[in-house]
C-alpha positions as CSV (number, residue, x, y, z in Angstrom):
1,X,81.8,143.0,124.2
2,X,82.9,140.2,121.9
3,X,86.7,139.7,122.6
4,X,88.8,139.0,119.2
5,X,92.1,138.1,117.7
6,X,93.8,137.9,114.5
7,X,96.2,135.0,113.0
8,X,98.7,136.4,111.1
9,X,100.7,134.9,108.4
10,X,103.4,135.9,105.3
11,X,101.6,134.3,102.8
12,X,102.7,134.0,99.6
13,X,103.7,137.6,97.5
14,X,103.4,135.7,93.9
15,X,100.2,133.8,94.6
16,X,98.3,134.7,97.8
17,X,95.0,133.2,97.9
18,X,96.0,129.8,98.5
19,X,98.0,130.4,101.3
20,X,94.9,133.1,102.7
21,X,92.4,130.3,102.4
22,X,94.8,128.5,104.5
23,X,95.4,130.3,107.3
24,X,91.7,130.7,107.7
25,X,90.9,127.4,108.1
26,X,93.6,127.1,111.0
27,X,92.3,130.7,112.3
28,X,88.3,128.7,111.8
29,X,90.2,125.9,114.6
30,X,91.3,128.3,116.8
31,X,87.9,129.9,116.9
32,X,86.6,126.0,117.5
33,X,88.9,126.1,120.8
34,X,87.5,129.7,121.7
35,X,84.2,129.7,122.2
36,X,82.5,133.6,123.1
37,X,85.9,134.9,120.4
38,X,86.2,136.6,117.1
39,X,88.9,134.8,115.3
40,X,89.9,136.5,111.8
41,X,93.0,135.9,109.7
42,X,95.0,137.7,107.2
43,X,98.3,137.5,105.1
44,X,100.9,140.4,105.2
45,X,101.1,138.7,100.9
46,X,97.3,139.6,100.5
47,X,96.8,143.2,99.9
48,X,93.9,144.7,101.9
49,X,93.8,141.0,103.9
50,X,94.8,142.8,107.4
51,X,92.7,145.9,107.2
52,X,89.1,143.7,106.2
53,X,90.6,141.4,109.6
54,X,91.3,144.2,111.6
55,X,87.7,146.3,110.7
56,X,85.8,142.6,111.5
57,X,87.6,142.1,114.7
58,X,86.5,145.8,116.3
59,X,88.8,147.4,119.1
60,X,92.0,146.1,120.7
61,X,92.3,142.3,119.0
62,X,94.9,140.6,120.1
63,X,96.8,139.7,116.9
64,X,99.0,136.4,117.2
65,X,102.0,136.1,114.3
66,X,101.9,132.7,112.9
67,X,105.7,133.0,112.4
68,X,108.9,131.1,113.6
69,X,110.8,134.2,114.6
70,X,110.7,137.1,116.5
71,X,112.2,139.4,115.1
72,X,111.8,142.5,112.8
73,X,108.6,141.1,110.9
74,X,106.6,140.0,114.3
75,X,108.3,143.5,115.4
76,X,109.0,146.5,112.8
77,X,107.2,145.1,110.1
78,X,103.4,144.0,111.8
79,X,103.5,147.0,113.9
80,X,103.6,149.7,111.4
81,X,100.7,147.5,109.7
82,X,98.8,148.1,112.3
83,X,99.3,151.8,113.1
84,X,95.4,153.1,113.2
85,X,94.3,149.9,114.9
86,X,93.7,151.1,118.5
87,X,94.7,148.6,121.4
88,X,95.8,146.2,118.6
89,X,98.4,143.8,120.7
90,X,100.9,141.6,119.3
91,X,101.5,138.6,120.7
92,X,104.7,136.4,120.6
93,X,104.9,134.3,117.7
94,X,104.2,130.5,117.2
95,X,108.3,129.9,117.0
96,X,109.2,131.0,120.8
97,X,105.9,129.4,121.8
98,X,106.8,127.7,125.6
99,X,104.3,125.4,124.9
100,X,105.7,124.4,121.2
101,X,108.8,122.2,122.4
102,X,106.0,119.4,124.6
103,X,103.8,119.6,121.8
104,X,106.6,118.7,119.8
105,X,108.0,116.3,122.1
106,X,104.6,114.6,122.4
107,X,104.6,114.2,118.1
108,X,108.1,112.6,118.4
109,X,106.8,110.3,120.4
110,X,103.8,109.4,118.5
111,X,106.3,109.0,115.4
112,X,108.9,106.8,117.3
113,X,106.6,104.3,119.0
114,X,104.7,104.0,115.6
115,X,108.0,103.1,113.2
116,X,108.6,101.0,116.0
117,X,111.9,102.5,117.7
118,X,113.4,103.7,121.3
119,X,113.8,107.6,121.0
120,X,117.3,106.9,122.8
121,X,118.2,105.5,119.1
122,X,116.9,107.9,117.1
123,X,118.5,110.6,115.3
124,X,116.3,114.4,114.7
125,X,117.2,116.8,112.1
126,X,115.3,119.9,112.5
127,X,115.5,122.0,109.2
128,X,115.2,125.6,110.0
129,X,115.7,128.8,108.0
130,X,117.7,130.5,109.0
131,X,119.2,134.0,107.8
132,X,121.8,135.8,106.2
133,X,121.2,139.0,107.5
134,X,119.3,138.7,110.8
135,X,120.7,136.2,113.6
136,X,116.9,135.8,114.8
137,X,115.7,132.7,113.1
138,X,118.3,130.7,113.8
139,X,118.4,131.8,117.3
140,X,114.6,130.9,117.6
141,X,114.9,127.2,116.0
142,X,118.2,126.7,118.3
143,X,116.7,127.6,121.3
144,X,113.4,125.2,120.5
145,X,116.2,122.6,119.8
146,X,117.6,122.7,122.8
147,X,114.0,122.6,124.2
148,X,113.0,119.9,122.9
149,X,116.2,117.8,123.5
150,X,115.2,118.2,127.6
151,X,112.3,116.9,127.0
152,X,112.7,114.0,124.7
153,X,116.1,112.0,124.7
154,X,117.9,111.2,121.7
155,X,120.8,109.8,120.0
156,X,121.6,112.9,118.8
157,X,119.7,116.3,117.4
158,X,121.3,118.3,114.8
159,X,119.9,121.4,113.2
160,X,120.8,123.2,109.5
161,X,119.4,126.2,107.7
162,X,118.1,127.1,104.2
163,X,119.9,130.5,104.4
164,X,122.8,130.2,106.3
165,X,125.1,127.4,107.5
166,X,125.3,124.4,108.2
167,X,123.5,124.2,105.2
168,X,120.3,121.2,104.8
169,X,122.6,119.2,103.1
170,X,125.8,119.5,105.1
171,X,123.7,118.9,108.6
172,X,121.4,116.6,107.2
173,X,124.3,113.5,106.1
174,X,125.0,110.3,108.1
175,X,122.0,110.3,110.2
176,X,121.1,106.5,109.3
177,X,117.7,104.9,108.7
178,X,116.0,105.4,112.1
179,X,116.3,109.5,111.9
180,X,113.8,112.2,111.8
181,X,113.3,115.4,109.8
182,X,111.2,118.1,111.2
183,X,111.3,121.3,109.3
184,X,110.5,124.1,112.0
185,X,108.5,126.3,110.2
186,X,104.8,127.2,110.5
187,X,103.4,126.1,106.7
188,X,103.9,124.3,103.7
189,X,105.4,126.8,101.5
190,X,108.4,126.7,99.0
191,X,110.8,126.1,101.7
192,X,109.3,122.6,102.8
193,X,107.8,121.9,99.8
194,X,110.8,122.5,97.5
195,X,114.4,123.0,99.6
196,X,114.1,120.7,102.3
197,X,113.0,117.8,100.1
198,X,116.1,118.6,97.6
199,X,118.4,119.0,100.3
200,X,117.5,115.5,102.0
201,X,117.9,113.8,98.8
202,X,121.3,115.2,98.7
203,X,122.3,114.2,101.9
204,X,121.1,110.7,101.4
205,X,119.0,111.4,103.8
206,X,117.2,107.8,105.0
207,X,114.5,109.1,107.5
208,X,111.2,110.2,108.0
209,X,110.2,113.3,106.5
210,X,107.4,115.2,108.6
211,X,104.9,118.0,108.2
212,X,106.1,120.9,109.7
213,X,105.9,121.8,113.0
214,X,103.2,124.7,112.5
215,X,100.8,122.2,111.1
216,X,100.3,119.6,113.8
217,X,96.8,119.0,114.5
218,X,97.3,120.1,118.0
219,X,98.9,123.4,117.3
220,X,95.3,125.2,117.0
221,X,94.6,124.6,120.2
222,X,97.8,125.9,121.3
223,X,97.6,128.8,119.9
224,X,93.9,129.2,121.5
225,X,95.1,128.9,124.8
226,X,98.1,131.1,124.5
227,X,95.7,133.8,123.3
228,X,93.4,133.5,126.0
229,X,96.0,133.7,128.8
230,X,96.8,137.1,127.2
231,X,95.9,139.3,130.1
């Protein structure tokens, strides 16, 4: 029997079918890395998305949240989605990935050696988001923080939040020219394409500005292997 899995997603509530055509063309990458697999994707934004995934992957898929957090959407949320989908397991999300921080590390390095710098000079800003209600996202993007700072060493590494503090702007000031932003999140939605950018400018913010962290070309692959290892 043809093993499966599912990448989930938010999506995007006011506008979903960008962001679904999106995370199928990641989910058609991971399927690239897993030959002998099913690999469908759907939105939690796209209404009916999940049960069309869910009735194409068959019994027990092996559904993998393409979220920063763990929390009560990977948790509460995705579970009572999935009520009726027998064996349907949910994996841990992209954000608390063990394999995310290297992978990380090893785009760092890229970016350093090509502007030409020694990582020991460099400054990293990692824009997360960070709640007001939940302590879970912030938890998640300090903990791959501290991570990534064992792996790759650094002037210094600060992290701020779109929804709680220290705010983008506060966090993101006096970093210098030879800095880095990396927004942890897993797509380009409002948050990076709208906040983060804002929130540099009004730090004065000097750096480079990177994609985020969710679409590195080698996080496909990652994600493959994570759910293959899935016993």
């Amino acid at each position: 029997m043809e093993r499966s899995a599912i990448i989930v997603s938010h999506g995007q509530p006011s506008d979903p079918d960008p962001a679904e055509a999106e995370l199928a063309r990641f989910a058609g990458r991971v399927a690239e890395a897993l030959p002998g697999w099913h690999v469908g994707s759907a939105t939690l934004a796209k209404p009916g998305a999940l049960d069309t995934a869910l009735g194409a992957a068959g019994p027990a898929p092996r559904v993998y949240p393409l979220f920063m957090t763990e929390g009560w959407f990977t948790g509460d949320a995705l579970r009572k989605r999935l009520d009726g989908a027998p064996g349907a397991r949910i994996l841990p999300p992209l954000g608390v990935s063990p394999g995310l921080p290297a992978l990380a590390a090893d785009l760092l390095r890229a970016e350093i050696a090509s502007a030409g710098w020694q990582s020991r000079e460099v400054r990293l800003f990692i824009a997360g988001h960070g709640s007001g209600r939940s302590a879970n996202s912030a938890r998640d993007t300090r903990a791959f923080a501290a991570a990534l700072a064992a792996l790759l060493p650094l002037a210094a590494l600060r992290v701020g939040f779109v929804e709680q503090r220290p705010y983008l702007a506060e966090a993101a000031r006096d970093l210098g020219a030879q800095s880095l932003c990396l927004p942890f999140f897993a797509a380009a939605g409002g948050h990076v394409v709208d906040d983060i950018p804002e929130a540099l400018d009004a730090a004065g913010f000097e750096g480079l500005r990177l994609a985020p962290i969710g679409t590195a070309a080698a996080v496909p692959d990652l994600v493959a292997r994570e759910i293959a290892a899935t016993g």
